[in-house]
LUMRO-601966 format. One record per residue: residue in three letters; residue number from 1; x, y, z of N, C-alpha, C, O, CB in turn; chain. Coordinates in steps of 0.02 Angstrom, whole numbers, plus 50000, padded with zeros to 5 digits. Glycine has a CB too. Layout:
! residues N
REC   code   pos     n.X     n.Y     n.Z    ca.X    ca.Y    ca.Z     c.X     c.Y     c.Z     o.X     o.Y     o.Z    cb.X    cb.Y    cb.Z   unit
REC    ALA   NUM       X       Y       Z       X       Y       Z       X       Y       Z       X       Y       Z       X       Y       Z      A
...
! end
This chain:
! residues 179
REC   code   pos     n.X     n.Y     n.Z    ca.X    ca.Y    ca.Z     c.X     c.Y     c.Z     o.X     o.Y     o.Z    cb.X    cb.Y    cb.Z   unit
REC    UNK     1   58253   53323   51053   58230   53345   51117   58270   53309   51171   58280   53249   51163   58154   53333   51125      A
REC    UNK     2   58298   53344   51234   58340   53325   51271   58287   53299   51343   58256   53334   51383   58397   53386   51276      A
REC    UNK     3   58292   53248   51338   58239   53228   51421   58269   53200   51480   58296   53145   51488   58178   53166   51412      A
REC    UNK     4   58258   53259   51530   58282   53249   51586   58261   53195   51636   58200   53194   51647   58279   53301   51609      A
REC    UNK     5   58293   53154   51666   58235   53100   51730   58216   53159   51769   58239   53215   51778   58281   53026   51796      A
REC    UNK     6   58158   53122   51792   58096   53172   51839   58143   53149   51905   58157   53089   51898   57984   53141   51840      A
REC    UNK     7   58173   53180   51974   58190   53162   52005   58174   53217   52078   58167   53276   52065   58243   53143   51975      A
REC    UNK     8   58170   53198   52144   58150   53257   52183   58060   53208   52193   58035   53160   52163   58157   53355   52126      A
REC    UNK     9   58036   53251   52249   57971   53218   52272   57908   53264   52257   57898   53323   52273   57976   53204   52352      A
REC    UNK    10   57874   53228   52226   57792   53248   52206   57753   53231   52258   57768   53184   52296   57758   53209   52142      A
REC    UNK    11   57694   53271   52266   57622   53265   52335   57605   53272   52282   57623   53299   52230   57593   53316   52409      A
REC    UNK    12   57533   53222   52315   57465   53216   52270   57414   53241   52357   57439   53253   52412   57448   53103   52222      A
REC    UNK    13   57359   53242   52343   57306   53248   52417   57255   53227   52383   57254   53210   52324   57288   53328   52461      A
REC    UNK    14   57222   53228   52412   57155   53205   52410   57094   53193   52436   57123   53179   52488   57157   53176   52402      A
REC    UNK    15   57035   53186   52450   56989   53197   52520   56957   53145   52505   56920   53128   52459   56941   53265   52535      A
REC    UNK    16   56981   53117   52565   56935   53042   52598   56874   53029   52626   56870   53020   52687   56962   53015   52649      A
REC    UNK    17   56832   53026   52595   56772   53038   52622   56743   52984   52661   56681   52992   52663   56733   53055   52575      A
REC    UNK    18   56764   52929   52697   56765   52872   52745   56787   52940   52803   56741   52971   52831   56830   52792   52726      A
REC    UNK    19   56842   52954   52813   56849   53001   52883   56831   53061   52864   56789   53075   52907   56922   53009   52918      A
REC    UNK    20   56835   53117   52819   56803   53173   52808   56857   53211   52822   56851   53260   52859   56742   53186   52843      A
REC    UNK    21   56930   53190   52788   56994   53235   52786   57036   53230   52730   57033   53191   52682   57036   53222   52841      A
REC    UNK    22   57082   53280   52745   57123   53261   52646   57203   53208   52675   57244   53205   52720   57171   53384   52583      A
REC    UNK    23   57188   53183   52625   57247   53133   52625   57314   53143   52587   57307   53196   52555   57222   53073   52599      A
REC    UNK    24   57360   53123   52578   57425   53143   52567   57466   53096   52543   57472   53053   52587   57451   53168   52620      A
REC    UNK    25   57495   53084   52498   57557   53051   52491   57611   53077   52453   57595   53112   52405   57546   52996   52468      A
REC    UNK    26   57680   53066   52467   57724   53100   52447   57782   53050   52411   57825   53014   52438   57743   53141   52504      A
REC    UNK    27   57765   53062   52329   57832   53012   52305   57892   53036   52292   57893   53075   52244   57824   52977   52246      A
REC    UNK    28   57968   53020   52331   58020   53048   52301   58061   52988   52270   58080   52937   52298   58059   53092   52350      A
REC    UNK    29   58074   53012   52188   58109   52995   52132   58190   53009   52152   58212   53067   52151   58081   53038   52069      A
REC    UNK    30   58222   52964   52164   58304   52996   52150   58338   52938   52101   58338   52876   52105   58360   53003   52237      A
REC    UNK    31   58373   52996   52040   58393   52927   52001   58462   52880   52016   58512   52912   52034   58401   52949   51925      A
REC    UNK    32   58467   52813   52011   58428   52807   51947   58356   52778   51946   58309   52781   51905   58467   52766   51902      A
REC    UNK    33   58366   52749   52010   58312   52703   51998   58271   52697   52076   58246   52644   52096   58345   52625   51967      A
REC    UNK    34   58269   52758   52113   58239   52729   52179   58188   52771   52205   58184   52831   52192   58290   52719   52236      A
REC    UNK    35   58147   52737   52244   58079   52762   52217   58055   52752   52317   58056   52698   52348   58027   52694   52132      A
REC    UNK    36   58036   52826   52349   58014   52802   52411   57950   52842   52407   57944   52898   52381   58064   52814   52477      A
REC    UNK    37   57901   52803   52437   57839   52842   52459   57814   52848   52534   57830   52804   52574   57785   52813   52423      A
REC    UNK    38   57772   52907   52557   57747   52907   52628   57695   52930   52607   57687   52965   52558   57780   52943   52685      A
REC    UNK    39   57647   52907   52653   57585   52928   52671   57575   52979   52731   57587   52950   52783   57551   52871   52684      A
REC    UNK    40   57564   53024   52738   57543   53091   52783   57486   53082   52801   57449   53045   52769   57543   53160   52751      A
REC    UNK    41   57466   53115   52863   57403   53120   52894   57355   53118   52862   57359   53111   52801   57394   53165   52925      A
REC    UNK    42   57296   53123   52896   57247   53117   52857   57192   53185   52845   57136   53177   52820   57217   53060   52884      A
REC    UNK    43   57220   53247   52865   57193   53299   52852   57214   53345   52866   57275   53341   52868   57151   53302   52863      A
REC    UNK    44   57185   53417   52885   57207   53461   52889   57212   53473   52967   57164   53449   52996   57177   53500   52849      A
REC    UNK    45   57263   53506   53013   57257   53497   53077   57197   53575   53096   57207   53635   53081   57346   53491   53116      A
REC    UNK    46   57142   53545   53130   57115   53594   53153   57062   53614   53100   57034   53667   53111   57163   53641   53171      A
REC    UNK    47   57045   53580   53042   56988   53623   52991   56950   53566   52995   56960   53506   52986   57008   53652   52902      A
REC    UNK    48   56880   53615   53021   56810   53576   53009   56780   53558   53090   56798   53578   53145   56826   53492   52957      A
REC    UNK    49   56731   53515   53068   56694   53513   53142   56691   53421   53132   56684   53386   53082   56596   53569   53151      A
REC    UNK    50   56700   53405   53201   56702   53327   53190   56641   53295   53245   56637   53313   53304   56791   53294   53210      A
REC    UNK    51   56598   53248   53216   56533   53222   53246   56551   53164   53314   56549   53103   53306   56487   53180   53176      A
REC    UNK    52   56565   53191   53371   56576   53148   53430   56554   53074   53403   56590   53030   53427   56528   53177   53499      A
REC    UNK    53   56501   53050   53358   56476   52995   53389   56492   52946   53302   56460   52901   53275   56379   53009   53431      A
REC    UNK    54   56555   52983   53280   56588   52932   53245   56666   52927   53248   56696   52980   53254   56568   52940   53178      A
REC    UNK    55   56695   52881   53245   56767   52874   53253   56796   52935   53236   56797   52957   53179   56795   52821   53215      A
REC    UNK    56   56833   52975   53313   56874   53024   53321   56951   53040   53311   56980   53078   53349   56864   53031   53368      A
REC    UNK    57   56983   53006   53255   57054   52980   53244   57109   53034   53278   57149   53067   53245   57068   52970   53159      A
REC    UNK    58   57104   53035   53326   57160   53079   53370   57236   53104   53339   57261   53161   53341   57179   53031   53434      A
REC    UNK    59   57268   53034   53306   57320   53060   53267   57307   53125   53225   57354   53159   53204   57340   53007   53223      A
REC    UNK    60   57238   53142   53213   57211   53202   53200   57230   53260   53210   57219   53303   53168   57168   53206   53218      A
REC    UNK    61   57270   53275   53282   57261   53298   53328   57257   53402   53305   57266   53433   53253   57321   53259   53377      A
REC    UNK    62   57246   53415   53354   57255   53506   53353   57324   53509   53404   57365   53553   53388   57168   53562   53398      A
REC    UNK    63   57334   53484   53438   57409   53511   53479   57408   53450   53520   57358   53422   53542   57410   53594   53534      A
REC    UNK    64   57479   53429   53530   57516   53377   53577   57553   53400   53624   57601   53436   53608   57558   53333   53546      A
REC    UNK    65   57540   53385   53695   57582   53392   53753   57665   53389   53731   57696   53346   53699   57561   53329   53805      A
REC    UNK    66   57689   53453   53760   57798   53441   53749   57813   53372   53765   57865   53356   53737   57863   53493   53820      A
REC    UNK    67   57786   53322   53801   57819   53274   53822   57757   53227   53846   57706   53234   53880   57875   53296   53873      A
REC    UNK    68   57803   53155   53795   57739   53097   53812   57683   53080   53770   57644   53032   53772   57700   53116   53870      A
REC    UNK    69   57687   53120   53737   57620   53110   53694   57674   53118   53594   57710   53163   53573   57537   53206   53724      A
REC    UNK    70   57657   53069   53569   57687   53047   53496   57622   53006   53441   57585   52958   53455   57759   52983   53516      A
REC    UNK    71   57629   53045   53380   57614   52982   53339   57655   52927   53267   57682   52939   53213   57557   53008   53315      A
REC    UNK    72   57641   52878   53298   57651   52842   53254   57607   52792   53225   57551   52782   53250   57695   52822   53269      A
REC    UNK    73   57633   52748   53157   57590   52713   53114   57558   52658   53171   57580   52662   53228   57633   52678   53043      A
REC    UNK    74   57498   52600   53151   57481   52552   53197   57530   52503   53189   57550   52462   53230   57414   52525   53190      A
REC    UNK    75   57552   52515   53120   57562   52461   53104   57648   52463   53059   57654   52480   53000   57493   52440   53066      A
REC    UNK    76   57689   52449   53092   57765   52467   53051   57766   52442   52985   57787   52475   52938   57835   52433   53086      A
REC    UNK    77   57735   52367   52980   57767   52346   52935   57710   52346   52872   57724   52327   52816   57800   52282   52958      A
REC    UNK    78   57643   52370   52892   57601   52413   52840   57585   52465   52863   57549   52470   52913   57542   52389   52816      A
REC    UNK    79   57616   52525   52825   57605   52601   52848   57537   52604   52821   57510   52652   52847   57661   52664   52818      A
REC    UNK    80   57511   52585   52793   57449   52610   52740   57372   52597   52801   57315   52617   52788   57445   52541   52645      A
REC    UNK    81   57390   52564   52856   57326   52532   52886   57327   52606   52930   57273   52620   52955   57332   52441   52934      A
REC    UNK    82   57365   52640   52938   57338   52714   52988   57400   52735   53034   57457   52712   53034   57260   52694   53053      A
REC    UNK    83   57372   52784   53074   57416   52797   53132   57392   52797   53214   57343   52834   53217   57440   52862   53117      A
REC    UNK    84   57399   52786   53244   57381   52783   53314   57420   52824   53367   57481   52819   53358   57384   52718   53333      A
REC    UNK    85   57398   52878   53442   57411   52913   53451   57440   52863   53517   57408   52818   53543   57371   52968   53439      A
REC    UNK    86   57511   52887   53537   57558   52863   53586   57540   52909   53659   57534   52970   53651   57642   52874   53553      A
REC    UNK    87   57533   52885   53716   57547   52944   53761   57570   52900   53841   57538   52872   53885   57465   53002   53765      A
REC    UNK    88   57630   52913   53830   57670   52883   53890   57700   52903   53960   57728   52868   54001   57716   52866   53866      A
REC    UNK    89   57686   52967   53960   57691   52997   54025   57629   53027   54061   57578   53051   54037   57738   53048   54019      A
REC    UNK    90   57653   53018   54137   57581   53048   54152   57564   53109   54135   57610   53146   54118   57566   53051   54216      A
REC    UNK    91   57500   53132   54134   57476   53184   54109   57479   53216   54016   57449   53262   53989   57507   53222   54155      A
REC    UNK    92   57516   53178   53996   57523   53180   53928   57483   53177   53894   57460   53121   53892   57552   53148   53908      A
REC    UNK    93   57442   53237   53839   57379   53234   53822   57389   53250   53738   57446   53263   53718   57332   53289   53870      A
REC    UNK    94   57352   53248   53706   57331   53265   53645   57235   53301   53637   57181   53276   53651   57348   53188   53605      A
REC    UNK    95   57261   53381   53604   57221   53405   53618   57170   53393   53539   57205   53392   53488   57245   53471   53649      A
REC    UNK    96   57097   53384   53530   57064   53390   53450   57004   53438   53468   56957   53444   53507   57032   53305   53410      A
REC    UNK    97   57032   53466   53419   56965   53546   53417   56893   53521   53394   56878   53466   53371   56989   53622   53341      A
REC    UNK    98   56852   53577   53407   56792   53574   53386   56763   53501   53376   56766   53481   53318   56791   53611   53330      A
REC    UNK    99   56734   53455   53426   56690   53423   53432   56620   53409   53416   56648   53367   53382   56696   53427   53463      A
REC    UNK   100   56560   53402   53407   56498   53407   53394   56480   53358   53431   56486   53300   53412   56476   53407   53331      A
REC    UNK   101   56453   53378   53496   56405   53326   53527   56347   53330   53502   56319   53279   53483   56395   53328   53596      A
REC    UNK   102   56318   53391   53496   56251   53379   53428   56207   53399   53476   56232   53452   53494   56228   53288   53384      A
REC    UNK   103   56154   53391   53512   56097   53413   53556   56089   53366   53607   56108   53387   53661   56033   53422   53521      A
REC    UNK   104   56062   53298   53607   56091   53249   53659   56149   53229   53655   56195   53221   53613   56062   53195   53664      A
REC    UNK   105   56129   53218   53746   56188   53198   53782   56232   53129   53776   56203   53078   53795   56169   53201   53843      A
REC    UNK   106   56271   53126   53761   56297   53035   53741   56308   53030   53834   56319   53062   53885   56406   53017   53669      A
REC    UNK   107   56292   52951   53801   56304   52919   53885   56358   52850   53892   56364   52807   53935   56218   52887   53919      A
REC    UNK   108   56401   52869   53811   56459   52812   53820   56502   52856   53798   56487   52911   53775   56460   52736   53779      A
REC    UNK   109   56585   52821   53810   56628   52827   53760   56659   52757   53751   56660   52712   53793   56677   52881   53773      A
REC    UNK   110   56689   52757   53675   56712   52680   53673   56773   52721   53643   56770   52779   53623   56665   52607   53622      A
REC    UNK   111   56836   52675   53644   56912   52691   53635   56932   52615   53598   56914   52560   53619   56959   52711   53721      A
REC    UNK   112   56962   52625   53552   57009   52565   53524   57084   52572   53567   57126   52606   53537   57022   52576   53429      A
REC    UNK   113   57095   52558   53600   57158   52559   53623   57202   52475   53639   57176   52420   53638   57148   52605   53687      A
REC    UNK   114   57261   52490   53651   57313   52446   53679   57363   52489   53725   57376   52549   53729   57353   52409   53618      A
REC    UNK   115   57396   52402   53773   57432   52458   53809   57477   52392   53863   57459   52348   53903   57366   52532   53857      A
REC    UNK   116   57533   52413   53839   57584   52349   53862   57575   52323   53956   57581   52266   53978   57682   52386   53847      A
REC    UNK   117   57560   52375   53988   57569   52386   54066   57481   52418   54091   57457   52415   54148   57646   52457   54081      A
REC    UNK   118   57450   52445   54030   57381   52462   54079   57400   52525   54097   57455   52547   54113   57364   52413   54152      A
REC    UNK   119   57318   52563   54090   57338   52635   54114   57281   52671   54116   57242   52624   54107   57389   52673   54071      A
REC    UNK   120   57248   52717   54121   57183   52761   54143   57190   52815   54103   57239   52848   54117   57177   52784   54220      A
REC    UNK   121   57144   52844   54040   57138   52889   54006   57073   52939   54036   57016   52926   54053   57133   52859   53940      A
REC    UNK   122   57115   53008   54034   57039   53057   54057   57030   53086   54007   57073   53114   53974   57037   53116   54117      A
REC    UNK   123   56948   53080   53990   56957   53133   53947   56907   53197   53974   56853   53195   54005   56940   53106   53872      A
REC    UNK   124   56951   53259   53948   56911   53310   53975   56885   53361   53907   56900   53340   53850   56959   53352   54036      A
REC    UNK   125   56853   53414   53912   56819   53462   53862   56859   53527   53902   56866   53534   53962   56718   53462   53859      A
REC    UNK   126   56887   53577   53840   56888   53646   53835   56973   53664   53898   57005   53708   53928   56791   53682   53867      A
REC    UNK   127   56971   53608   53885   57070   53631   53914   57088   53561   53968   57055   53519   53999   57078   53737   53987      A
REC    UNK   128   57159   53577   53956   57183   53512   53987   57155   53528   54069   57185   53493   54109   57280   53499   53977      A
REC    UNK   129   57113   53565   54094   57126   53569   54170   57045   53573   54171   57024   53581   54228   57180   53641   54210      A
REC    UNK   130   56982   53567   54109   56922   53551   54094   56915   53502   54141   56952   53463   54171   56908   53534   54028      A
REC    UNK   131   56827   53524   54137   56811   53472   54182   56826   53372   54151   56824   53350   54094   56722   53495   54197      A
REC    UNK   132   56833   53355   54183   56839   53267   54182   56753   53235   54157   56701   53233   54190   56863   53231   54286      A
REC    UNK   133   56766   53214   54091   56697   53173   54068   56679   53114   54071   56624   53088   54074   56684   53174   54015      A
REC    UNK   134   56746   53088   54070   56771   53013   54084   56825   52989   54103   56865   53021   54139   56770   52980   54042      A
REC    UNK   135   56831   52949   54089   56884   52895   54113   56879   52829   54099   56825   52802   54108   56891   52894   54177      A
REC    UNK   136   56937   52788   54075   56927   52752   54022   56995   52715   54048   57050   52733   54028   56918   52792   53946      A
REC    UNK   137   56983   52651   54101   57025   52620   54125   57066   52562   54071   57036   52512   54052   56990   52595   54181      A
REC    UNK   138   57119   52572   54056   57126   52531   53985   57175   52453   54007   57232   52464   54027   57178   52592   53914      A
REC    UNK   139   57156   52386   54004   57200   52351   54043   57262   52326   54010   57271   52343   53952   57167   52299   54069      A
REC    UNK   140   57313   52284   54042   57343   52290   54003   57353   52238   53933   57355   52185   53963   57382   52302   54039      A
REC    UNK   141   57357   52226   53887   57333   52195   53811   57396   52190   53763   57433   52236   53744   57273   52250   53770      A
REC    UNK   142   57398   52129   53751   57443   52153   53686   57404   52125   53607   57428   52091   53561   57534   52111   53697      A
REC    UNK   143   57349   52149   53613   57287   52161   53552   57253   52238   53555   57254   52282   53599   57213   52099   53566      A
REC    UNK   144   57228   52234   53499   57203   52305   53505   57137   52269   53534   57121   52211   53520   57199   52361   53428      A
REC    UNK   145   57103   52309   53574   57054   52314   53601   56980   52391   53606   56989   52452   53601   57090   52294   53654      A
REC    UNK   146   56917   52352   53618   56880   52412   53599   56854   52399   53672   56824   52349   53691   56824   52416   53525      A
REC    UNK   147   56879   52479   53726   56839   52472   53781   56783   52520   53799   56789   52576   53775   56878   52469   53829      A
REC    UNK   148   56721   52505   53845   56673   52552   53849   56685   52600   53912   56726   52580   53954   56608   52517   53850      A
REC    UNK   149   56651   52668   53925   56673   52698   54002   56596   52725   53975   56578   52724   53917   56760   52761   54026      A
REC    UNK   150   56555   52752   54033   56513   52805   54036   56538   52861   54053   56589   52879   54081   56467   52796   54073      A
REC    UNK   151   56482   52893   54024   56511   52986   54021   56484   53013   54095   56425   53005   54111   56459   53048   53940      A
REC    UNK   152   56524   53041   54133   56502   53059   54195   56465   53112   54185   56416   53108   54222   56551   53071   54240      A
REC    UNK   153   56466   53165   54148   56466   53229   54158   56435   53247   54077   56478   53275   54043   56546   53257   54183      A
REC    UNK   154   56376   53238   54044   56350   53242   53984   56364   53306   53944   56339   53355   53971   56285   53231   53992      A
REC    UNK   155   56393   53317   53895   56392   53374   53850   56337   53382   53788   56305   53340   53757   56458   53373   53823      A
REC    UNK   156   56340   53437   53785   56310   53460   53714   56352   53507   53667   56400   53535   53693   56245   53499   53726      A
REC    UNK   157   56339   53519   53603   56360   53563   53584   56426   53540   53542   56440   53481   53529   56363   53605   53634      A
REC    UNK   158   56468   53603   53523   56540   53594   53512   56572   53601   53554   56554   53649   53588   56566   53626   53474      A
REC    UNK   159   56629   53567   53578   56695   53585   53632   56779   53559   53611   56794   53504   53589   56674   53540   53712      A
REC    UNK   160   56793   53576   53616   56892   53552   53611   56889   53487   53670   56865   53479   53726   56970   53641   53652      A
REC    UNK   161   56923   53454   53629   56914   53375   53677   56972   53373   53681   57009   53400   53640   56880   53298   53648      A
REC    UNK   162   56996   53333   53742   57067   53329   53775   57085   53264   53806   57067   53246   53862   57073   53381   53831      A
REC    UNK   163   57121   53233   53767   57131   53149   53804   57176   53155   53820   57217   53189   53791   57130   53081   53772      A
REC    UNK   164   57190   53114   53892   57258   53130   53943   57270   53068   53967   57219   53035   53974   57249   53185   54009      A
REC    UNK   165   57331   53036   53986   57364   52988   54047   57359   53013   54101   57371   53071   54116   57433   52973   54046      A
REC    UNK   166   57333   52956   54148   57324   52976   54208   57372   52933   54249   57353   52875   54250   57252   52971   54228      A
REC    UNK   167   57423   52942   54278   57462   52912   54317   57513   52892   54262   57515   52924   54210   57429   52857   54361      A
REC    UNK   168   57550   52844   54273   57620   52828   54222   57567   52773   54185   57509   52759   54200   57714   52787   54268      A
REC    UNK   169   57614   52744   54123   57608   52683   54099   57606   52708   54035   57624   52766   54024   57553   52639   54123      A
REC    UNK   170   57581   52665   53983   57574   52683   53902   57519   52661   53898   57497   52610   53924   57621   52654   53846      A
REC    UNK   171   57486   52709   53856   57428   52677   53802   57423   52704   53753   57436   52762   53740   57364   52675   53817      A
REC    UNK   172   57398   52653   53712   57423   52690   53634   57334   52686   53580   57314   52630   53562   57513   52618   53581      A
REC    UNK   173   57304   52733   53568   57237   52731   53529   57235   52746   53494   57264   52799   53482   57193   52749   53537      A
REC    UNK   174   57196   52711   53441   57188   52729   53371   57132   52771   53366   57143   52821   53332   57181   52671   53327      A
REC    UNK   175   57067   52764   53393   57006   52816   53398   56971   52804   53455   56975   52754   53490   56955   52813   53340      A
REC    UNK   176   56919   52875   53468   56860   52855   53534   56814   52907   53476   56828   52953   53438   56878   52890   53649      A
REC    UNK   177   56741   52860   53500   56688   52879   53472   56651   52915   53546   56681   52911   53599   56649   52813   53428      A
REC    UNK   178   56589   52945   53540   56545   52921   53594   56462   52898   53568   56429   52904   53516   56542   52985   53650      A
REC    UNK   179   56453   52875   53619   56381   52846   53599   56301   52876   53635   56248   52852   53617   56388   52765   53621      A
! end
């Protein structure tokens, strides 16, 4: 029997039930001997309904602004700890579908963010030009940080949530819950 090396890249997936998405990794074999792996998002973009009032992982996302808005890992030199969503120009948003505020109204939002210079996140419901729910003044840090804002403007229900830069600067978040 003649046996060939396995060479070329295999996906595995899988569903994570800590965030409630499928996971991904991709190993490519080239011989003789080298071996690279990546880890891919963490689900499907846009399938399912996600509960406002547990960590909202934005790298998630349903659609990213042409300009200003990127994701990358938290962490370069361990890809495995996640990804966090970049957005460096003003107005630069990242849009995530279907929300569940559920029947009451939350009266927080909290954000894990960092942000070299400081910067003001809006977030709005049902389009980038939606009404404004918050705002979420982020200072500037070089730690990740968990900050609180109240919700101006209370929702219910499902809605498309929309986090945006407001004025210049960077901030970079890993999730916002609300409470």
């Amino acid at each position: 029997m003649n046996h060939q090396p396995i060479a070329g890249p295999i996906t595995t997936h899988w569903w994570n039930t800590k965030t409630s998405g499928i996971c991904s990794i991709t190993t490519t074999i080239t011989p003789p001997n080298s071996i690279k792996t990546d880890r891919h998002g963490s689900t499907l973009r846009g399938v399912g309904i996600t509960d406002a009032r547990k960590e909202i992982q934005l790298d998630r996302y349903s659609r990213l602004s042409n300009q200003g808005a990127t994701i990358d890992y938290l962490n370069q030199a361990n890809k495995f700890e996640g990804w966090k969503t970049l957005l460096s120009k003003n107005g630069a948003w990242v849009q995530y579908n279907r929300v569940n505020f559920g029947d009451s109204t939350p009266r927080k939002v909290k954000a894990r963010v960092t942000s070299d210079n400081g910067g003001t996140l809006q977030i709005r419901i049902n389009g980038t030009n939606g009404p404004v729910i918050s705002e979420i003044k982020v200072p500037k840090t070089d730690k990740w940080t968990n900050i609180e804002s109240s919700v101006r403007s209370a929702q219910t229900g499902i809605h498309d949530l929309y986090v945006s830069l407001k004025e210049n600067g960077k901030v970079e978040i890993d999730w916002i819950s609300f409470q």
